[in-house]
N, C-alpha and C positions, 0 to 999 in steps of 0.2 A: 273463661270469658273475662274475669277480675284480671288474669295475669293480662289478657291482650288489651283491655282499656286501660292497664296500666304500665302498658308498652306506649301503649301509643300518646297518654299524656305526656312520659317522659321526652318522649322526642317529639311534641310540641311544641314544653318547655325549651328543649336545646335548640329548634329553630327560630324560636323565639329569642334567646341569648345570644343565636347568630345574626338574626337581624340586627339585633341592638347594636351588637359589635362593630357591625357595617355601616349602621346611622350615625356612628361617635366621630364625633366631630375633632378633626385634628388636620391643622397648615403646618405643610410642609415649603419651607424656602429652598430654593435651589439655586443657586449663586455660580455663575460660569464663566467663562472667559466670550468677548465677541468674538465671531466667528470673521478670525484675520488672518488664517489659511487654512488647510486644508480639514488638517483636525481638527483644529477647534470647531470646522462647521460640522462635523461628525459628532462633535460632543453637543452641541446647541441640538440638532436635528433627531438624535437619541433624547435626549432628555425632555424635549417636547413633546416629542412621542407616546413616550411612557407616562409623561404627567399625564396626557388626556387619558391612557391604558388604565392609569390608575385610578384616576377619578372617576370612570367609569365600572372599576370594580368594585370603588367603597364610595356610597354614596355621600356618606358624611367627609370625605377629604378633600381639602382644599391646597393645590400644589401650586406655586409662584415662579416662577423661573423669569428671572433676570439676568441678561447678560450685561456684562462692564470691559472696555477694552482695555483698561490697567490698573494696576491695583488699587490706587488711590480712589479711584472711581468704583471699584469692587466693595474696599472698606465703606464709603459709601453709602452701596446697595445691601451690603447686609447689616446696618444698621438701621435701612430703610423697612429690611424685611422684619428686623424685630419689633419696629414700631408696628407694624401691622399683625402684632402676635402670634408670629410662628410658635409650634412647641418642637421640631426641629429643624436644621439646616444640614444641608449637602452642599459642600461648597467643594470647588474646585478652581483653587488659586492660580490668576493669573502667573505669579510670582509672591511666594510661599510666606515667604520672611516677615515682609512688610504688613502681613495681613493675621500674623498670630495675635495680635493683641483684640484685633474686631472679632478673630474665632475665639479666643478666651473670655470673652465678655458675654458675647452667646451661651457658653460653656457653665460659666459662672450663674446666670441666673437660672442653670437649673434645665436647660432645652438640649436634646439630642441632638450631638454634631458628628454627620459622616464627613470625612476629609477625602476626597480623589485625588489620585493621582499625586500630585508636587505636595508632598510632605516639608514643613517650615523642618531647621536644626533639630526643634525641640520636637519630639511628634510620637506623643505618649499622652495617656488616662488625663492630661489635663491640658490639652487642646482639642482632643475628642472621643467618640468613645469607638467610634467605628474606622475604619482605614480599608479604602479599596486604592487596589491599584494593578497595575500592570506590573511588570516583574522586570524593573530596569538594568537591575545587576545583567541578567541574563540575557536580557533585549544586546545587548552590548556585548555579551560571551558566544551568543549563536551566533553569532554574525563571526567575528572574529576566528573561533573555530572552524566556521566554513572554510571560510579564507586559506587559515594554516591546512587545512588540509586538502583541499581543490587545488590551491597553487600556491606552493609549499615555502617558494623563492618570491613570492611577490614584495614588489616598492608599490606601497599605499601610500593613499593621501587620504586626511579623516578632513569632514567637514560637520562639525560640532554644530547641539542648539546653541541654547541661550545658558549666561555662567550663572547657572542657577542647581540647589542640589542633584534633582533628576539626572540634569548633564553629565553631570561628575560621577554620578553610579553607573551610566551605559557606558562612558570611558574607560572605567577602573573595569567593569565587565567586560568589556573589546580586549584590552592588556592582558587580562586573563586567559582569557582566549586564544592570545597570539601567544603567551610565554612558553620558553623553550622553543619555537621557530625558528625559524630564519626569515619570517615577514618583519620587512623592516617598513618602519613609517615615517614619509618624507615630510610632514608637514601636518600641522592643526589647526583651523580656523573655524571660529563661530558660522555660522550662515544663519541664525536667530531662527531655525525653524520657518523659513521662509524661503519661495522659492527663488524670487527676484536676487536675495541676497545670497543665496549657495548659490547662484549663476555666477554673480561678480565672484563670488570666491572659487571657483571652480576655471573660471577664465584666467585666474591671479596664478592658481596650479600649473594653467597649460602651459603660461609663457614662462614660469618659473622651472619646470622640471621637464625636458624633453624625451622621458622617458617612465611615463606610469602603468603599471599594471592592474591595479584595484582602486575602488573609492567606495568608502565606506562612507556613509550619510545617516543619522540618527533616525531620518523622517521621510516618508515615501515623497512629500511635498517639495522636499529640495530634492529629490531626486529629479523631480521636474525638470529644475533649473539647471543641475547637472550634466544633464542627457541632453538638453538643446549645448549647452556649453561646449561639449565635445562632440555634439553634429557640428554645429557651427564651425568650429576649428580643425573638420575633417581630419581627427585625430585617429589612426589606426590600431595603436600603442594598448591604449587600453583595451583589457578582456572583458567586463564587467563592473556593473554599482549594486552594492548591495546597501540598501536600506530597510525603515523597518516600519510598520504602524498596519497594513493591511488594505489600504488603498483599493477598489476598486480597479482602476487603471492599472496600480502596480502587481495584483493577483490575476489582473486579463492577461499581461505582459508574461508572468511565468507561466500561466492558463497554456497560452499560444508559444511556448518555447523560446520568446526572445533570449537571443545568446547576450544583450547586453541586462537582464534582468534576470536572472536563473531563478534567483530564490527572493523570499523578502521574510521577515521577521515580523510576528503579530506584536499589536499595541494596541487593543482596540478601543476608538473611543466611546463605543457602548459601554463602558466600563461606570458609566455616568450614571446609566441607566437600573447597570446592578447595584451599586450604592443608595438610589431611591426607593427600588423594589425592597433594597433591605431596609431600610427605613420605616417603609408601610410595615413590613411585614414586624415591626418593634411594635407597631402602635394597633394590631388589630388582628394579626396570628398568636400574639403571645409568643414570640418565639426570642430566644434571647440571643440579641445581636447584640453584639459586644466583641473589639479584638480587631484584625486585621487578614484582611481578604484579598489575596494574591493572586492573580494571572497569570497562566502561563503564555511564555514567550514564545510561540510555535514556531518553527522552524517550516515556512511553505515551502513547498514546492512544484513541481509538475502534476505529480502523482497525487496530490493531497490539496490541489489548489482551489480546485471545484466547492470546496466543502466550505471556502471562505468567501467564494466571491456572492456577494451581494449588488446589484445592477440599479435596485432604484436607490441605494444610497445616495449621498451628495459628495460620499468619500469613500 
């Protein structure tokens, strides 16, 4: 009898410690990019998401999410969020660079900073302590590898994001990809992760090269642009776009076997989502988040497509 009334104080006690836990009062800032195409609305739409998810599972957390549509305006927002006493931030940089000194200063006074996705030069223990992302090298190697070996003699045209580092990693991972082939690459052009603007650059392609076989696209959202580009121009030449992020649209597209969307490459912008979960989870599992949290770049395709499409996305 003494041992079971003393069972069952003990876990009293612990549900007592667990409430506490849950009542502990902790803001979290979440600092994002506006939603100024496709992904970014994926990453606005996840992240509001889960702040309510979350707020809803610990009743003492308090989650902020502000979006900024450039960095200036971002540096900004998170110094708006520290006036308001966050004890961490999840920031996901418009454009990385310009914005390490507002995440060092967060840093500095001592508050938990997850970085998403676009990592600044410098992107170590002292601009944050967490790091989620996507796996850009490889986002840029699956695709590339398709390529070389589906159509072995292809003339590609790349239509690049924005010159910013991410860029430069899914490039150097496409290179990778194609070395040793024989795909050769006619041409490189920004399109800014936009689809308006991979349109004009993809229309700059047709009239400049009368003979393409691939187009490789960093972002399922210029693929958009892409695809009207060469309907428009009833071009027969081309076999296929390969892009990358996970897109609703562009996973129905290889869902239903379009010949001009065979595969696409994950990036997913829920990736927001798991840098806050890890977050709480610092401030209320006890669990030590610390280091740097990779993505894998999935290679979709027919056979495997189902397991990614998501329908009431916005992306």
């Amino acid at each position: 009898m003494r041992k079971r009334l003393l069972g069952m104080a003990v876990a009293m006690v612990a549900l007592a410690g667990a409430a506490h836990a849950e009542d502990k009062k902790v803001t979290i800032g979440v600092s994002i990019p506006a939603a100024d195409h496709g992904w970014t609305s994926g990453v606005v739409f996840h992240a509001e998401r889960v702040a309510k998810l979350l707020m809803q599972e610990h009743p003492g957390l308090n989650v902020i999410v502000k979006t900024s549509p450039d960095a200036a305006t971002q540096a900004n927002a998170v110094q708006d969020l520290e006036t308001q006493g966050i004890d961490a931030l999840v920031i996901l940089p418009s454009d990385p660079d310009p914005l390490v000194n507002a995440i060092k200063e967060v840093k500095g006074n001592g508050k938990f900073v997850a970085l998403v996705d676009r990592a600044p030069s410098v992107n170590d223990d002292t601009v944050r302590d967490l790091y989620v992302a996507g796996n850009n090298p490889a986002l840029g190697e699956v695709a590339g590898k398709y390529i070389a070996e589906k159509t072995p003699d292809a003339e590609v045209v790349i239509i690049r994001g924005l010159p910013i580092p991410i860029d430069q990693q899914r490039q150097d991972g496409f290179d990778k990809g194609i070395a040793g082939s024989k795909v050769k690459v006619l041409d490189r052009q920004f399109g800014n992760w936009n689809r308006d603007d991979a349109f004009k650059v993809m229309q700059d392609y047709l009239t400049k090269y009368p003979k393409i076989d691939v187009v490789w696209c960093q972002d399922d959202d210029m693929a958009v642009g892409v695809l009207q580009a060469i309907e428009q121009a009833k071009r027969t030449d081309i076999k296929y776009v390969v892009a990358g992020a996970g897109s609703k649209d562009m996973i129905k597209k290889v869902m239903d076997g379009d010949k001009m969307i065979p595969v696409d490459v994950l990036y997913p912008p829920s990736m927001v989502a798991t840098a806050m979960e890890l977050t709480a989870a610092n401030f209320y599992d006890q669990v030590p988040v610390r280091g740097t949290y990779i993505l894998d770049a999935t290679l979709v395709t027919k056979d495997n497509a189902k397991d990614f499409y998501f329908p009431d996305s916005p992306f």
